[in-house]
C-alpha positions in Angstrom: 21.2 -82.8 38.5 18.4 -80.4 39.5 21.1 -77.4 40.2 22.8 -78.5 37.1 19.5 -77.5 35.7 18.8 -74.4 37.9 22.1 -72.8 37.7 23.1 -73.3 33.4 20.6 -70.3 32.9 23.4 -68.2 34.8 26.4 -69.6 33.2 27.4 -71.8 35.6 28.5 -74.9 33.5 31.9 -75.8 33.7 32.5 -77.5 36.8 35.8 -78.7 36.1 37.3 -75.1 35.7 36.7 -74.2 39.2 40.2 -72.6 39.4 39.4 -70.4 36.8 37.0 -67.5 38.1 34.5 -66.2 36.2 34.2 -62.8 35.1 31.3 -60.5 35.8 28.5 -59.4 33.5 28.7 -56.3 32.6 26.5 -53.9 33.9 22.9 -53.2 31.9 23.6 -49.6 30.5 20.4 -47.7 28.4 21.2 -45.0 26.1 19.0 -41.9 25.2 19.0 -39.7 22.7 18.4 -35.6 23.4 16.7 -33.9 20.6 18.4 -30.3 19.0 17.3 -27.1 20.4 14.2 -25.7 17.7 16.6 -23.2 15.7 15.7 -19.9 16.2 12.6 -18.2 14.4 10.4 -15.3 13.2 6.9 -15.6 14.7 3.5 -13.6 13.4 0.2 -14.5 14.5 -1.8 -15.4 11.1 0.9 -15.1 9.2 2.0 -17.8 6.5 5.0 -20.1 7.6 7.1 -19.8 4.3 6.7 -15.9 4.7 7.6 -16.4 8.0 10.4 -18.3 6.9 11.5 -15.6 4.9 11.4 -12.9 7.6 13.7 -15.8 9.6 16.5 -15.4 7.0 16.0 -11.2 6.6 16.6 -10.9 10.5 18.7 -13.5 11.4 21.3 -13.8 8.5 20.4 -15.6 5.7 19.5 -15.2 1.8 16.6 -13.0 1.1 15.5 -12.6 -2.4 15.5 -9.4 -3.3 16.9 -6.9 -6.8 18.0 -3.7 -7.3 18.6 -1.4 -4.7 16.2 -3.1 -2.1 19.1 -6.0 -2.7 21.9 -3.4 -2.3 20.3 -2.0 1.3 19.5 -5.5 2.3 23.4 -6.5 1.6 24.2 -3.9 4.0 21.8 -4.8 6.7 23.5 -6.0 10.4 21.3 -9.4 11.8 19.6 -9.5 15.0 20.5 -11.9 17.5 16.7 -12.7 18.8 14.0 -13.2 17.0 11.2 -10.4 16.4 7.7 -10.8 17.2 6.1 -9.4 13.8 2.2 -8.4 12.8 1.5 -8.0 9.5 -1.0 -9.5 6.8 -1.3 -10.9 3.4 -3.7 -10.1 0.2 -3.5 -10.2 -3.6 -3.2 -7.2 -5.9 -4.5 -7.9 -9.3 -4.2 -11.7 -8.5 -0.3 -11.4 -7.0 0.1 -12.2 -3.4 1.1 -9.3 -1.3 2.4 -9.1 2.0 3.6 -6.1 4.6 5.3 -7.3 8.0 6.2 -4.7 10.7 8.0 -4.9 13.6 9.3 -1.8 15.6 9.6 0.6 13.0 10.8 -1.9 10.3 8.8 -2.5 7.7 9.1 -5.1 4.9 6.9 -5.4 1.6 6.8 -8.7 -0.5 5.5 -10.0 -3.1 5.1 -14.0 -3.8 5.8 -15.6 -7.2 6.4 -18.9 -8.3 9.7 -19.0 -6.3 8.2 -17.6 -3.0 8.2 -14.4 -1.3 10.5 -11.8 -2.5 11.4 -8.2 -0.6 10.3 -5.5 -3.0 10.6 -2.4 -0.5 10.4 -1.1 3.1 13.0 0.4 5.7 14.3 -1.5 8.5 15.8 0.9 11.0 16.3 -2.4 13.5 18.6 -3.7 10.7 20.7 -0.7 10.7 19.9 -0.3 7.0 18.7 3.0 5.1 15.9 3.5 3.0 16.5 2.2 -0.4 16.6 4.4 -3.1 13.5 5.0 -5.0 12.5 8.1 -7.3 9.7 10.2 -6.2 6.7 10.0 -9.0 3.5 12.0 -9.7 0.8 10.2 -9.6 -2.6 11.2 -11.7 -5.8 10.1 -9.6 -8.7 10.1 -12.1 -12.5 9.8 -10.8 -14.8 8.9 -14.1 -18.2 9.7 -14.3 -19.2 6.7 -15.7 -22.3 5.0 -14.7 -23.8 1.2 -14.7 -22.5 -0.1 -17.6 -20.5 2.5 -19.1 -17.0 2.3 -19.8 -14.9 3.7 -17.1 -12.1 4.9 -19.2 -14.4 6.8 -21.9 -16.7 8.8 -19.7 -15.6 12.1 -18.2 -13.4 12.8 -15.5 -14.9 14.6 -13.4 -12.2 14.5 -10.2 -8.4 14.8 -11.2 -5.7 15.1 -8.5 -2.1 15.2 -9.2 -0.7 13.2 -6.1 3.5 13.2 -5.8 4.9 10.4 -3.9 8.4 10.0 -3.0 9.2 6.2 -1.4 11.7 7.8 0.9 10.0 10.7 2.2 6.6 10.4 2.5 3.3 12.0 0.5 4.6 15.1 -1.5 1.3 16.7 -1.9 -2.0 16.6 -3.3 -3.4 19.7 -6.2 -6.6 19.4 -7.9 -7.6 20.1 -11.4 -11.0 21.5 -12.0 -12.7 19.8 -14.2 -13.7 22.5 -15.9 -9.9 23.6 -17.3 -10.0 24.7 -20.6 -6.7 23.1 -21.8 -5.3 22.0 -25.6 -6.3 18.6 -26.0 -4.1 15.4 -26.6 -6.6 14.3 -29.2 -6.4 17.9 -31.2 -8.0 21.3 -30.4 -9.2 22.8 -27.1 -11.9 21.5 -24.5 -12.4 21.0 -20.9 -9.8 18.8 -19.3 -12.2 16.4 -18.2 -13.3 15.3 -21.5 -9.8 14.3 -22.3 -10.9 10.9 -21.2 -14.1 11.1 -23.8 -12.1 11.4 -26.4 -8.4 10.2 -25.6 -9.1 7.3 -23.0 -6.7 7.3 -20.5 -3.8 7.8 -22.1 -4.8 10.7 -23.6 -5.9 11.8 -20.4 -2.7 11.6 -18.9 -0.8 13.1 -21.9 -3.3 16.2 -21.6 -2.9 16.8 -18.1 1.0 16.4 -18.1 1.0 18.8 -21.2 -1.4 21.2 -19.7 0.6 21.5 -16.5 4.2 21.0 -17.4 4.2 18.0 -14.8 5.3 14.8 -15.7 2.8 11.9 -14.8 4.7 8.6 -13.9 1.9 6.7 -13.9 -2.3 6.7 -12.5 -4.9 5.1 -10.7 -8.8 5.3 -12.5 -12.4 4.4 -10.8 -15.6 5.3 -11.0 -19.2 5.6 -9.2 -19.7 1.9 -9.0 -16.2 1.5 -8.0 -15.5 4.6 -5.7 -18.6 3.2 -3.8 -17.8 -0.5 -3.4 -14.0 0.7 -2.5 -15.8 2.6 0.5 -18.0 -0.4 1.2 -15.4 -2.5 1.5 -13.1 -0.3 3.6 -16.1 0.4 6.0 -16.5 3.6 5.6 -14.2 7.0 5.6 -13.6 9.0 8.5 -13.9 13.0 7.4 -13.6 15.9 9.7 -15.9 18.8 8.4 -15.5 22.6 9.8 -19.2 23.1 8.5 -22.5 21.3 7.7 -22.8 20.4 4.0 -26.5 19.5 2.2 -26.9 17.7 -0.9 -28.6 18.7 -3.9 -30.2 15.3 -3.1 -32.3 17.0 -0.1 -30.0 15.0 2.7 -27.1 16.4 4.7 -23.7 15.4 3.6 -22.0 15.9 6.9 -22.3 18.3 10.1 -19.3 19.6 11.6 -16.7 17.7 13.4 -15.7 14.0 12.7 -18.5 12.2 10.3 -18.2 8.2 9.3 -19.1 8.1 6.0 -20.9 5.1 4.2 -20.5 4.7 0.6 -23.7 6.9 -0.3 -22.3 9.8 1.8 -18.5 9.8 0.3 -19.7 9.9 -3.0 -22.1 12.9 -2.7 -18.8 14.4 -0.4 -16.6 14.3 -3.7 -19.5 15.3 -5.9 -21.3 18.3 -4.6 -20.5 21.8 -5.6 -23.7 23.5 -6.0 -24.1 24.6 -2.1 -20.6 25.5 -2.0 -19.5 29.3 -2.3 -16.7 28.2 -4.8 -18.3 25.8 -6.9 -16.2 23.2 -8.6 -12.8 24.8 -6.9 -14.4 23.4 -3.3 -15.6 20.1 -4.7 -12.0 19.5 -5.9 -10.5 20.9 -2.5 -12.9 18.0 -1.3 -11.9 15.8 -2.8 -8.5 16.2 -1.6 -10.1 15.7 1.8 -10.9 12.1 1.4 -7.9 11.3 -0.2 -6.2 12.7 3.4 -8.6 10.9 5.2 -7.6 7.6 3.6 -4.3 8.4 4.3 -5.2 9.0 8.1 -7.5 5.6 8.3 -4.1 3.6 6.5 -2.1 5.6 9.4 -4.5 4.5 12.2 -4.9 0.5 11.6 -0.5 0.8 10.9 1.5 -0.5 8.4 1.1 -3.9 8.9 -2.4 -3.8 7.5 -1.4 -2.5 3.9 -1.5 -5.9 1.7 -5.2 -6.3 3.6 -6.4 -2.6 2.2 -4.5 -3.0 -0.6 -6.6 -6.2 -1.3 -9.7 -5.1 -0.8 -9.0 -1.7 -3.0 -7.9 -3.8 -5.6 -11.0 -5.2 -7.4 -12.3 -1.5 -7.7 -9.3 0.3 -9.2 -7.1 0.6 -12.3 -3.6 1.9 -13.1 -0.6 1.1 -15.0 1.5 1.1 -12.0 3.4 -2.5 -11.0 2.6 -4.1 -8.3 5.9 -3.0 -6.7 5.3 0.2 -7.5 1.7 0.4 -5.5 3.3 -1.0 -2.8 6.2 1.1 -2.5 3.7 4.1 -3.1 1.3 3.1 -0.6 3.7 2.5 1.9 5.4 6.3 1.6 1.2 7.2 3.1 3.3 6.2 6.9 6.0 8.5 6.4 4.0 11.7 6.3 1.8 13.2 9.2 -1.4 13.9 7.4 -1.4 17.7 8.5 2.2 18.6 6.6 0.0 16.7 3.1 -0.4 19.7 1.1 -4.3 19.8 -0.7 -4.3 22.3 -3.0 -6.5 23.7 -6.3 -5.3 25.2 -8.9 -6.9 28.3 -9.0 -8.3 30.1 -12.2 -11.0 32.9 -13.4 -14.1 32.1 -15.0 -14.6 32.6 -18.3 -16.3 31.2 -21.7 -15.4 29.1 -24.7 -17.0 27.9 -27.3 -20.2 28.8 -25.6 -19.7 27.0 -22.4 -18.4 28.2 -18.9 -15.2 27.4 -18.5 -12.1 27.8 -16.0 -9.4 29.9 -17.3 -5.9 28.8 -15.6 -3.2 31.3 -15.2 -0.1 32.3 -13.1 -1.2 31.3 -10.2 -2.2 27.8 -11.2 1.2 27.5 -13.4 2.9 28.3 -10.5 1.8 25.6 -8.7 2.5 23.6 -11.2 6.1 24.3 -11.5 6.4 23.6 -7.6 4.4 20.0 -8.2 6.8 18.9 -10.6 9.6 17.3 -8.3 6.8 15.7 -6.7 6.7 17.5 -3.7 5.3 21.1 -2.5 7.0 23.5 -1.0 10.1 21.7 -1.8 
């Protein structure tokens, strides 16, 4: 009775089929379950993971939103088998998130809307994909005198520089207007070219520059003292190499020669003084040109990656009419050149008068370096 009771647990019960044997239990198994493999990814310190997500797809074979001929080169491209390691940052042009992601010599611009990130522009050499078509433009730089309160687009400009960009090629060169130009106004009648602002705003600006020159002005970028200084500020400073020692009509020196960080204070009395220089208003505007050579070597020397982060903070400080594909595209050409083939130039003139006041008198010289500006590109 008691093994009766000890042995039922283990199914021994039927006593009376002894001459039928009993059949084993099978054996205890355990299963386990091995979890996929991560799939393969695009990884960038800081970066966002849906950009990152959509630097996955551009490398390794996927859908990338893209238009135009950006979309055509992209169609074209051959994926990568491993993933890059990417640096790059993020920022916001006139309240649209930007981005710029480099790797090797690839570069990639984005922009983010309300469907994500698209690709607006770049190159990407590791794809085996060309540069995508893009036009060269001239772009008008406009410095306004305006002070505290004062309206930058109705003041004087008292810094004008034709800049030609082409996407595919680089920075086509830079040539300065002095301010002084007596040129046929867009608003009617003759004046100085800098008070085509006063009295035209900025698109009267631009129409009397493009008219005065023969060279057609795609688009332009406007700030003034308030915003030339907090644009410094907020880069850090600008880096300028100086052959000589320059004072202010302040009573402080500018810069000594050789290599001079300038704060805000400094830059602006760099693009303003002409009164200790031998050629007046013809060196302030070849200045000028400097520090728009030294930006382009500061972008050069922190890489492409950093452009949505400059880009950002130059924003709040600057206006234009450009799309915020086109700055990017245009900003990006300032890696493609080697800042000593940039071409600074003046257009020269004779000093003369009109309508009682001194004036600069434009002629062949200054017409023919027009004519060369308007592909966008000097010398070429």
């Amino acid at each position: 009775m008691l093994l009766g009771v000890v042995l039922a647990p283990f199914g021994v019960a039927a006593c009376s089929q002894q001459d039928k044997p009993v059949a084993p239990a099978p054996p205890h198994t355990t299963s386990t379950t091995t979890a996929p493999p991560p799939k393969p990814r695009v990884t960038g310190a800081g970066l966002p993971a849906d950009l990152l997500g959509t630097m996955t797809a551009l490398y390794l074979g996927g859908k990338v939103p893209a238009s135009g001929a950006v979309a055509a080169a992209l169609a074209k491209r051959t994926p990568v088998k491993a993933p890059p390691k990417v640096v790059g940052s993020t920022g916001s042009w006139k309240g649209t998130p930007v981005a710029s992601v480099a790797t090797g010599k690839d570069l990639t611009l984005l922009v983010k809307g309300s469907n994500g990130w698209t690709v607006v522009g770049g190159w990407w050499p590791g794809l085996k994909v060309g540069r995508p078509a893009m036009k060269p433009m001239r772009v008008l730089a406009i410095g306004s005198d305006a002070r505290s309160g004062q309206p930058v687009t109705k003041c004087r400009a008292d810094a004008l520089h034709i800049i030609g960009v082409d996407p595919t090629k680089g920075v086509g060169g830079i040539v300065g207007i002095p301010r002084d130009s007596w040129v046929a106004l867009s608003s009617g009648g003759s004046g100085k070219v800098n008070s085509a602002l006063v009295f035209g705003g900025v698109t009267g600006m631009v129409h009397t520059v493009s008219r005065a020159t023969g060279v057609p002005i795609d688009g332009y970028v406007i700030t003034g003292f308030k915003g030339f200084r907090g644009m410094i500020g907020a880069l850090g400073g600008i880096v300028v190499v100086s052959k000589s020692s320059l004072q202010s009509v302040d009573g402080f020196r500018i810069v000594k020669p050789g290599t001079n960080r300038l704060d805000a204070k400094h830059a602006l009395a760099f693009a303003r003084e002409r009164k200790h220089l031998s050629n007046g208003d013809f060196g302030r505007s070849a200045n000028q040109g400097v520090l728009i050579r030294s930006g382009v070597a500061m972008a050069q020397r922190l890489g492409p990656g950093q452009l949505a982060r400059l880009l950002s903070k130059m924003g709040p400080y600057l206006a234009t009419d450009l799309s915020v594909t086109e700055v990017l595209n245009l900003s990006a050409s300032l890696y493609l050149s080697p800042v000593a083939k940039i071409a600074n130039k003046v257009a020269p003139g004779g000093v003369g008068t009109r309508a009682g006041q001194s004036v600069v008198l434009l002629g062949g010289g200054a017409r023919s370096l027009f004519a060369d500006m308007r592909n966008g590109r000097l010398g070429a």
